[in-house]
ZAMARGU-4260 file (C-alpha; in steps of 0.2 Angstrom, whole numbers, plus 5000, padded with zeros to 4 digits):
<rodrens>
0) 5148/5014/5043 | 5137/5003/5053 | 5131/5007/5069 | 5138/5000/5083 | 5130/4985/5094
5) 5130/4975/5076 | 5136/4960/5082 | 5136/4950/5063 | 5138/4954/5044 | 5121/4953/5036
10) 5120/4953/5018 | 5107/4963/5009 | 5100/4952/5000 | 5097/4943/5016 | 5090/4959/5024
15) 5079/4964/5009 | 5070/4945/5010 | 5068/4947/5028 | 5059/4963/5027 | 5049/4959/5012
20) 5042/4944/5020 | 5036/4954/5034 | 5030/4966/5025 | 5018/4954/5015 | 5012/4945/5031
25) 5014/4959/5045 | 4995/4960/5049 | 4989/4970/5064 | 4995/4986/5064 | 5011/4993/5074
30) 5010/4982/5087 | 5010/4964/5080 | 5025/4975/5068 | 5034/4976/5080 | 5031/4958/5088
35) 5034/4949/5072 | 5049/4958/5072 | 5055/4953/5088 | 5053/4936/5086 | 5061/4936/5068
40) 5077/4945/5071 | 5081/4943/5089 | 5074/4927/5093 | 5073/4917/5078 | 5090/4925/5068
45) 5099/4934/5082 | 5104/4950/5073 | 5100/4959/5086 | 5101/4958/5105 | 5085/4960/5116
50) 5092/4975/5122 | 5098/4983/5107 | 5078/4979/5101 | 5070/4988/5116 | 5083/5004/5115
55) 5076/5005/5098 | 5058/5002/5101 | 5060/5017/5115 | 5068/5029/5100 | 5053/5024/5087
60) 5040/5031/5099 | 5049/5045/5106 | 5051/5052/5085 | 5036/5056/5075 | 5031/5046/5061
65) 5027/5024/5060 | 5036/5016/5074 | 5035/5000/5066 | 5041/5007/5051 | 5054/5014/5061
70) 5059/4998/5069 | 5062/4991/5053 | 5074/5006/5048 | 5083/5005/5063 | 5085/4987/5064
75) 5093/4989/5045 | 5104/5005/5050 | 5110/4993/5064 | 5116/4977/5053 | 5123/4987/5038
80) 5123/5006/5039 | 5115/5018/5028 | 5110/5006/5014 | 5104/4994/5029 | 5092/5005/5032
85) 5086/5009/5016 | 5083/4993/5010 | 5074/4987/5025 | 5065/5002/5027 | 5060/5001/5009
90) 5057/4980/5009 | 5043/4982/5026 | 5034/4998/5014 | 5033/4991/4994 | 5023/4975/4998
95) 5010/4985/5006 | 5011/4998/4996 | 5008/4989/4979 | 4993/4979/4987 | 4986/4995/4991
100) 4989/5003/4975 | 4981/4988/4967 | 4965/4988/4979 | 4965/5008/4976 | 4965/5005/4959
105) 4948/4996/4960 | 4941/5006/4970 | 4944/5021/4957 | 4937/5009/4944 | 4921/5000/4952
110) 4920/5013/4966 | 4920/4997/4980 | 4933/4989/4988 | 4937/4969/4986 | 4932/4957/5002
115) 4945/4955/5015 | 4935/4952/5028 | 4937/4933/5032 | 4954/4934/5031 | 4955/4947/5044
120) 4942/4938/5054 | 4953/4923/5056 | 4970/4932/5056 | 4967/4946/5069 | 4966/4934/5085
125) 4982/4926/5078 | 4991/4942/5079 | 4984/4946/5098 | 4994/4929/5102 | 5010/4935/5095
130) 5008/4951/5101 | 5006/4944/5116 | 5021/4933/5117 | 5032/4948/5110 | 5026/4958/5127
135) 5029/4944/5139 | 5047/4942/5132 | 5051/4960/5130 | 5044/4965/5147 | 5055/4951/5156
140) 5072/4961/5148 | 5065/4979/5152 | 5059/4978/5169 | 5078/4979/5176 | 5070/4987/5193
145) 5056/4989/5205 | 5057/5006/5198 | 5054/5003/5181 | 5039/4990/5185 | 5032/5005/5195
150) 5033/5016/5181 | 5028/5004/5169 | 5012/5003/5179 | 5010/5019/5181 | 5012/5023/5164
155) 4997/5008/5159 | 4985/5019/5171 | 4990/5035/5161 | 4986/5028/5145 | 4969/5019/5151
160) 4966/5037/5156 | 4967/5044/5138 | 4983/5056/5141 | 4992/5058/5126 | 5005/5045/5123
165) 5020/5054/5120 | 5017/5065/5135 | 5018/5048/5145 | 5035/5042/5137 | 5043/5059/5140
170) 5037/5058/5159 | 5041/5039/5160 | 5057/5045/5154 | 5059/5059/5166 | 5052/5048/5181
175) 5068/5036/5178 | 5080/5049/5177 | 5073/5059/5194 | 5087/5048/5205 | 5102/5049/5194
180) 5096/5067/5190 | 5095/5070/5207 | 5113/5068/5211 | 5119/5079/5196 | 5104/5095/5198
185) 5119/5106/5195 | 5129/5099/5183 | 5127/5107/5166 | 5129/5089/5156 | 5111/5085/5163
190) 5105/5100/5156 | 5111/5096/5141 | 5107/5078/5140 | 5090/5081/5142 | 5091/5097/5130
195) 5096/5084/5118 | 5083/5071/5118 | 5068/5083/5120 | 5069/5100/5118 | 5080/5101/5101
200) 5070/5089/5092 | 5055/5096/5099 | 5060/5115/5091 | 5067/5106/5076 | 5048/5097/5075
205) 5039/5115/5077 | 5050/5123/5063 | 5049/5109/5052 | 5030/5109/5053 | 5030/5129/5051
210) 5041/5126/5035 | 5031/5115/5026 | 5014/5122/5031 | 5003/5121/5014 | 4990/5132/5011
215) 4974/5127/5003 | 4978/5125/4981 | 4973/5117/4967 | 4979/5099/4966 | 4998/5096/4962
220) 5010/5081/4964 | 5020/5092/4972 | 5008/5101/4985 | 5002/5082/4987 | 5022/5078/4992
225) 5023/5092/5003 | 5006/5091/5013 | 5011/5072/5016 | 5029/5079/5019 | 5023/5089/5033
230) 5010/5072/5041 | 5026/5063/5042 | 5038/5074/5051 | 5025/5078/5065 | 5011/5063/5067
235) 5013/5056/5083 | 5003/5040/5088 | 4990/5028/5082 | 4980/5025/5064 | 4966/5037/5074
240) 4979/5049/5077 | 4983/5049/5058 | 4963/5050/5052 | 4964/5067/5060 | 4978/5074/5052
245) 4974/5070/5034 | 4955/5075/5038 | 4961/5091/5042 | 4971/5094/5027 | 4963/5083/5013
250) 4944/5086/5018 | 4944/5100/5028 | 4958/5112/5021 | 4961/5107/5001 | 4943/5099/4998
255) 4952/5086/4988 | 4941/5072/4995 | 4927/5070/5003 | 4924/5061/5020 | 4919/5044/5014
260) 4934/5044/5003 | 4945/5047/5017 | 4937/5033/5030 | 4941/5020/5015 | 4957/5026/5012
265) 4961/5023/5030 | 4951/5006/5031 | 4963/5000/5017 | 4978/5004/5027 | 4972/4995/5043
270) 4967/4978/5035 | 4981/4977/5022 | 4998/4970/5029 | 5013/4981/5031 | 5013/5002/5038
275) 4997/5008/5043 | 5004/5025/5032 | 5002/5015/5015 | 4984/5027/5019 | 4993/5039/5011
280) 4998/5029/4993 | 4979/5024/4992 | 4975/5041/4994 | 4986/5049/4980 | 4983/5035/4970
285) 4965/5042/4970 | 4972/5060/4967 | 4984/5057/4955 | 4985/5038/4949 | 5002/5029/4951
290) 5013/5046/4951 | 5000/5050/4965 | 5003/5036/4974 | 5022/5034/4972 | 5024/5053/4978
295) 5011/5051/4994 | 5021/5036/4999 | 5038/5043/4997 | 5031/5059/5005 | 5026/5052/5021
300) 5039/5039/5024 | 5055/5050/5020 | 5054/5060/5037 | 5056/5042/5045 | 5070/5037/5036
305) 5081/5053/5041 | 5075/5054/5060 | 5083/5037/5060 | 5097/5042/5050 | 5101/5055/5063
310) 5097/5046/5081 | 5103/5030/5075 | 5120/5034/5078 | 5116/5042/5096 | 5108/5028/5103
315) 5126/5019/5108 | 5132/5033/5115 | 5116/5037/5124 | 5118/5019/5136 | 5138/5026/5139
320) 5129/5041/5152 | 5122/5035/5167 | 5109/5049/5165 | 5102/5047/5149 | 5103/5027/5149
325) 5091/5030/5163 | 5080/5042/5154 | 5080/5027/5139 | 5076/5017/5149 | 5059/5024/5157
330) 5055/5027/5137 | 5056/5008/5135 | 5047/5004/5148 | 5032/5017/5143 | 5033/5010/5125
335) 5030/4992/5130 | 5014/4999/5142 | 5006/5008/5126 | 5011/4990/5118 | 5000/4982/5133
340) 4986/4996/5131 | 4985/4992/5111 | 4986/4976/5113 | 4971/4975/5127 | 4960/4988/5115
345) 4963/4975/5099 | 4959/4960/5109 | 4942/4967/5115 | 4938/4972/5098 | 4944/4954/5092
350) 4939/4942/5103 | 4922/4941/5101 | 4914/4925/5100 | 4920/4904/5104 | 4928/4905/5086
355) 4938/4919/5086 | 4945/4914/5107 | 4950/4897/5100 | 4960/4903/5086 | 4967/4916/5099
360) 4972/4903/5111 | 4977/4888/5098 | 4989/4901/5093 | 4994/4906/5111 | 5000/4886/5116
365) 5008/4885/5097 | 5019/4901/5099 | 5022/4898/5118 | 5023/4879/5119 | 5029/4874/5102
370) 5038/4890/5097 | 5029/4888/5080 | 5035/4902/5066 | 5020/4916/5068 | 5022/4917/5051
375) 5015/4899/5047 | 5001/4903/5060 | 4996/4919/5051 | 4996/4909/5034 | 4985/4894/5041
380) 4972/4908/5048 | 4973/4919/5031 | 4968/4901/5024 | 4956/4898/5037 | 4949/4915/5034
385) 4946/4912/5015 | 4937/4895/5018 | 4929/4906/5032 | 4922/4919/5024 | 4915/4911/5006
</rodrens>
């Protein structure tokens, strides 16, 4: 059955061509994921409703794994159930995940990887503008309160400060709750509200990461499954946060590559379109050629797909208690200020000379003024780019 909130019958095909359009033009990393996503489906289509868009965003950051990714599955859970979300799910990952394979499979034959650099030199300002525009927009729906800008500012400072992002969702979770909290200190339902949207996931997290703890072994599809397995049901956070988990395990553990393997692995999934995690299929194409690649990819994306399969259905009933709606809300809020933070981090790395500001804010006046497809605009600078760079 479909989850509730889904306001119109989507077909699949519809849905599978949505997604696989994103996922070959969704540059940017997470965040301009998620603001391509919000101008496709709740602006431009109207699957969704802002608010149903911003509950979700506030469940992708609060599980481990890709929250864009996530987004996607949620958003296909949402219009048509179970196959919803696998075949969006499935549509934002294979266009990536093919480019990758085909770069990976240069790189293991002339040891070098083709030149993208133009295009992303022309594209990555146009991304800053949608992102942009998605945060203006989705900030207007979530700031319901003086409270909630409060914490949403507070959280901006907490981040800027380097703590740990999930630690600032769970207290700009906790911080929105405190009055409703507050009225209900004794009741047990709080207890086990909160129980609910922290503490058992947490345990189940711990125990699952326990389970699939692999020790050091000769190479195997099947330790490679598992070791990716394992990064996907506990990887909280950015691209950075990801470098450090499979140099741990691939480098430092299993010595089945070597360090400047692993940083052009991770190049390739930052400047290919689609989930940063495609990583992971260059890096068992590398170990095991297509099988490699097909296994890694599965490996690190299934975790995703069933922590949405499980919460999906919760997320209704979580807005129906006052206390939890509240906690929800405070997520929210802290997702869109690590949007802001990302966004501000990109831009500085981005913006960095009169070309690259013009595209930036050509783009701005378009999306904001004109209310020109992104998708065009990333085209035209991917052109741009090309012209650019030979």
């Amino acid at each position: 059955m479909a989850a509730e909130g889904a306001s119109e019958r989507v077909s699949l095909l519809a849905l599978a061509t949505a997604f696989l359009k994103l996922g070959t033009i969704a540059f940017g990393g997470p965040a301009a994921h998620i603001a391509l996503m919000q101008e496709e489906f709740v602006r431009r289509r109207g699957w969704i409703t802002q608010q149903e868009f911003l509950d979700r965003l506030g469940a992708a950051n609060l599980i481990p794994g890709p929250s864009s990714t996530e987004m996607a599955i949620y958003i296909g859970y949402t219009k048509r159930g179970w196959r919803g979300l696998i075949i969006a799910g499935c549509c934002f990952i294979i266009p990536a995940a093919i480019l990758v394979s085909a770069i990976a499979a240069t790189y293991v034959r002339y040891g070098s990887m083709p030149r993208v650099g133009g295009v992303l030199y022309a594209v990555k300002p146009v991304v800053i503008a949608v992102v942009l525009q998605a945060f203006w927009k989705l900030a207007r729906s979530a700031i319901k309160t003086k409270i909630l800008g409060g914490i949403g500012i507070l959280s901006t400072i907490a981040l800027l400060l380097g703590v740990e992002n999930l630690l600032v969702l769970v207290g700009a979770g906790l911080l929105a709750g405190v009055p409703v909290l507050y009225a209900r200190l004794k009741s047990k339902a709080a207890s086990a509200t909160l129980n609910l949207l922290w503490l058992k996931p947490k345990a189940a997290m711990a125990s699952l990461a326990a389970i699939l703890a692999v020790q050091a072994a000769p190479f195997s599809l099947w330790r490679l499954f598992l070791t990716f397995l394992k990064i996907g049901s506990v990887l909280f956070g950015s691209g950075y946060v990801l470098l450090a988990f499979l140099r741990s395990d691939f480098v430092l553990r299993l010595h089945w590559l070597t360090e400047k393997q692993l940083l052009d692995a991770v190049a390739v999934g930052q400047v290919t379109p689609g989930p940063v995690f495609t990583t992971a299929t260059f890096i068992g194409y590398l170990l095991g050629g297509p099988s490699g690649a097909a296994v890694a990819t599965v490996g690190i994306f299934l975790p995703g797909f069933l922590l949405v399969a499980a919460s999906g259905p919760l997320i209704p009933r979580i807005r129906r208690s006052a206390l939890a709606s509240a906690v929800l809300d405070g997520v929210v809020v802290g997702s869109l200020a690590l949007m802001g933070v990302v966004t501000w981090q990109l831009g500085r790395a981005v913006l960095v000379d009169p070309f690259t500001i013009a595209i930036a804010c050509l783009s701005a006046v378009l999306l904001f003024g004109f209310r020109v497809n992104a998708a065009w605009l990333i085209l035209a600078a991917a052109i741009i780019g090309v012209i650019h760079g030979a």
